[in-house]
N, C-alpha and C positions, 0 to 999 in steps of 0.2 A: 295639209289642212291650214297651220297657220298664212302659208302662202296664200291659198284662195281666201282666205279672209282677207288679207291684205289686199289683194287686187278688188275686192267687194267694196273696200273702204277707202280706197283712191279712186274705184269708180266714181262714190256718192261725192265728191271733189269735197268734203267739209272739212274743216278747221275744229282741232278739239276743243275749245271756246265758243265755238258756235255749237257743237252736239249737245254742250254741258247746258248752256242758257238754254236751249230748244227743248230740252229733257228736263229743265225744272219749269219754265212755263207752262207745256204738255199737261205734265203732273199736276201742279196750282190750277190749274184754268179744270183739270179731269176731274178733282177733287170738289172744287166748288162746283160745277154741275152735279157732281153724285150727289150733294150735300143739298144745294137746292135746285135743283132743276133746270137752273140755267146759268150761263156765264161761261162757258167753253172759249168760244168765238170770240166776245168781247174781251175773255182774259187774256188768251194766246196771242190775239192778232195784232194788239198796239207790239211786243214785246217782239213778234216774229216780223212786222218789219222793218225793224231795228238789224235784223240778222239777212234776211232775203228779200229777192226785188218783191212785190206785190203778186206776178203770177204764181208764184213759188207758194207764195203762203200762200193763194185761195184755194190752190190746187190741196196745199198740206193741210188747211183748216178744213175742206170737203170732204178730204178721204179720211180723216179721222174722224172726224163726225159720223158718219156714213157706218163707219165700221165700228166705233163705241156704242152705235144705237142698235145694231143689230140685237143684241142681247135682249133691250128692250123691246124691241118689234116681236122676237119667240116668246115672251113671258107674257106681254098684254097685249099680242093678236088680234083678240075677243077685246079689248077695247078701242079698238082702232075705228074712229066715225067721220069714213070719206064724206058726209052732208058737211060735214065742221067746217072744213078744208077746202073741199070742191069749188065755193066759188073766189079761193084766192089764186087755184091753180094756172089759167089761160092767161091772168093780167099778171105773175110772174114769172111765166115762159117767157113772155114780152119783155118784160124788165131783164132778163137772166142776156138777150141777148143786146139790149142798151148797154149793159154793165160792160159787155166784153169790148163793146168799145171805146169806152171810158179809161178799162184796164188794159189798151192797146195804144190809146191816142192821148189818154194827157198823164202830162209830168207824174212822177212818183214819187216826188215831194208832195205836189197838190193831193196825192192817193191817201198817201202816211194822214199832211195834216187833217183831212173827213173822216180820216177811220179812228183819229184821235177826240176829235167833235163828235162822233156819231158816239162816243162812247161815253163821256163825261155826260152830254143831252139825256142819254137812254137813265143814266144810273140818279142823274138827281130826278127824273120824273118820275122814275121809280119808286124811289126816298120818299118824296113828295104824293105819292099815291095820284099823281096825276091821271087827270082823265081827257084824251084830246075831244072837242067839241066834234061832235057828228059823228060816232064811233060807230052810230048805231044808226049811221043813214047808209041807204042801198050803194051807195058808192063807196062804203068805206072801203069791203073787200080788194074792191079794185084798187085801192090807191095803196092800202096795204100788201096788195100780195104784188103788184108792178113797184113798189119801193122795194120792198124784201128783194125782188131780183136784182134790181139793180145791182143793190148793197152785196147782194151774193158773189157776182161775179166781179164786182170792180174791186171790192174792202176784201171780200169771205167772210163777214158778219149780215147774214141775213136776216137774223133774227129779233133785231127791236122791234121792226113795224109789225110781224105775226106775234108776237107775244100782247105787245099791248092790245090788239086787237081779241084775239083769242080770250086774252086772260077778263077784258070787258064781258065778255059771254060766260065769264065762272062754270066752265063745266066739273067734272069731277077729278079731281088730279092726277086718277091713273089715266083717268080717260084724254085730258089734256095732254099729258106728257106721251101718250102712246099717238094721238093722232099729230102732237107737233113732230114727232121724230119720223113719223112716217110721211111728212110733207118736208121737213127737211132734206130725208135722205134721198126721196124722188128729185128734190129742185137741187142739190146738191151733185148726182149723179148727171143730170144736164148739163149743169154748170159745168163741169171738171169735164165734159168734152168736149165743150164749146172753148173750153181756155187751152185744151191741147191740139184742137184744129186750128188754134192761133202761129202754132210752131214756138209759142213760148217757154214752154216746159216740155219736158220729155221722160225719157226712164229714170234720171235722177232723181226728179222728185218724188216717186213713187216708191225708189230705193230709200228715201230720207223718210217717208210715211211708214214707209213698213218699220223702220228700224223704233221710231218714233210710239208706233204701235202699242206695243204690251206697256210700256210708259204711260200709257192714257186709260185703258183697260184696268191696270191697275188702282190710278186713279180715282176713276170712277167706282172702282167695289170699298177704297177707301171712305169716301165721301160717303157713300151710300151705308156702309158698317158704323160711322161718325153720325148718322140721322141723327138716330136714337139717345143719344148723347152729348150735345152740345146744346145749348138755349140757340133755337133758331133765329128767333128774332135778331139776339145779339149779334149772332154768325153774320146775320141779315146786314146786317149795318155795316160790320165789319168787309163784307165783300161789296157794297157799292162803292165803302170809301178808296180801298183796292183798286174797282172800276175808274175812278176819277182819279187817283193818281197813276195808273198805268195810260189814261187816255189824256193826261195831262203832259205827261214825261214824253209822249207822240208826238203832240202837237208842238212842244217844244224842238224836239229832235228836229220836226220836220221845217218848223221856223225857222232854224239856225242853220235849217242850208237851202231856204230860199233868200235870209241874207247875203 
């Protein structure tokens, strides 16, 4: 038995340095989504790729996403409202498959530093209760759910342009959090096979997700046990400034080696 662990663990080719950081990222980023409902993808993804090329991580930020929300998908079913969602679906099919060329054809510095910008942008508008002009015109869907692709498959942060958009609409929170997870895990499920008919990834990363797994699961019951008990607000602030300096420490990283 300890053999076949061992040959499982030199399969996944990782460095105990890299398991250590990816398993407290995982964790932090699992937490503050149980906690408030979002920030997975923006937590994990400045941090993972500092550790792995870009396919790696969107492939690792899909499939744990995909599999953390399961849980939520069995509990609020009944509040799952494809009208919400529907018309963001066909314009980020579209994007889902601009992104994988993007994540195929330019630099992985230029990758790092957008996904370090898309995160610092996302969290002070947030802060700021910003609201983008025209949110609420017939084209926004389109522009929001063809950027969430993009962002899907190029960064694995799909999710500022459906948030801000959605969250404009204030539907009811379970009913939010159940229809964005079940557009997530649909454009998510796309995504991760559009990036491994790239030939970019393969069974390692899948072996690095699994392991990664119960890490994030965890997570998220922590966060979610933590609701009820922490002043949200506060939490609140505390996790965008989180945001901006994990999206800042990106941008830097990725500055310093387009120097």
């Amino acid at each position: 038995m300890p053999d076949l662990i061992q040959s499982a663990w030199n399969a996944l080719d990782l460095a105990w340095w890299q398991a250590i950081a990816a398993l407290a990222a995982v964790l932090l980023g699992a937490t503050i989504s149980g906690l408030t409902g979002f920030g997975f993808g923006l937590v994990i993804v400045p941090f993972m790729l500092m550790l792995f090329p870009p396919p790696t991580v969107v492939v690792l930020t899909s499939s744990l996403a995909i599999a953390s929300g399961i849980p939520i998908l069995i509990e609020d079913k009944d509040k799952i409202r494809v009208r919400i969602i529907s018309p963001l679906m066909i314009p980020a099919l579209l994007g889902l498959l601009i992104g994988v060329r993007i994540l195929t054809g330019v630099d992985t510095r230029y990758i790092k530093l957008a996904a370090g910008l898309i995160v610092v942008v996302f969290a002070i508008m947030v802060a700021r209760g910003f609201v983008i002009p025209g949110i609420r015109s017939r084209i926004a869907p389109v522009v929001a759910g063809l950027s969430s692709g993009i962002l899907g498959t190029s960064t694995g942060m799909s999710g500022p342009p459906v948030v801000l958009f959605l969250t404009d609409r204030a539907p009811e929170p379970k009913v939010f959090r159940a229809s964005i997870t079940f557009y997530f895990s649909a454009m998510n499920l796309v995504g991760i096979f559009l990036v491994v008919r790239t030939g970019a990834v393969g069974s390692r990363e899948f072996g690095i997700a699994a392991v990664l797994l119960p890490v994030a699961l965890i997570g998220r019951r922590i966060g979610q046990r933590l609701h009820d008990r922490v002043n949200q607000d506060q939490f609140r602030r505390i996790t965008l400034g989180l945001l901006i300096l994990t999206g800042t420490s990106g941008m830097i990283t990725a500055l310093v080696g387009l120097i």
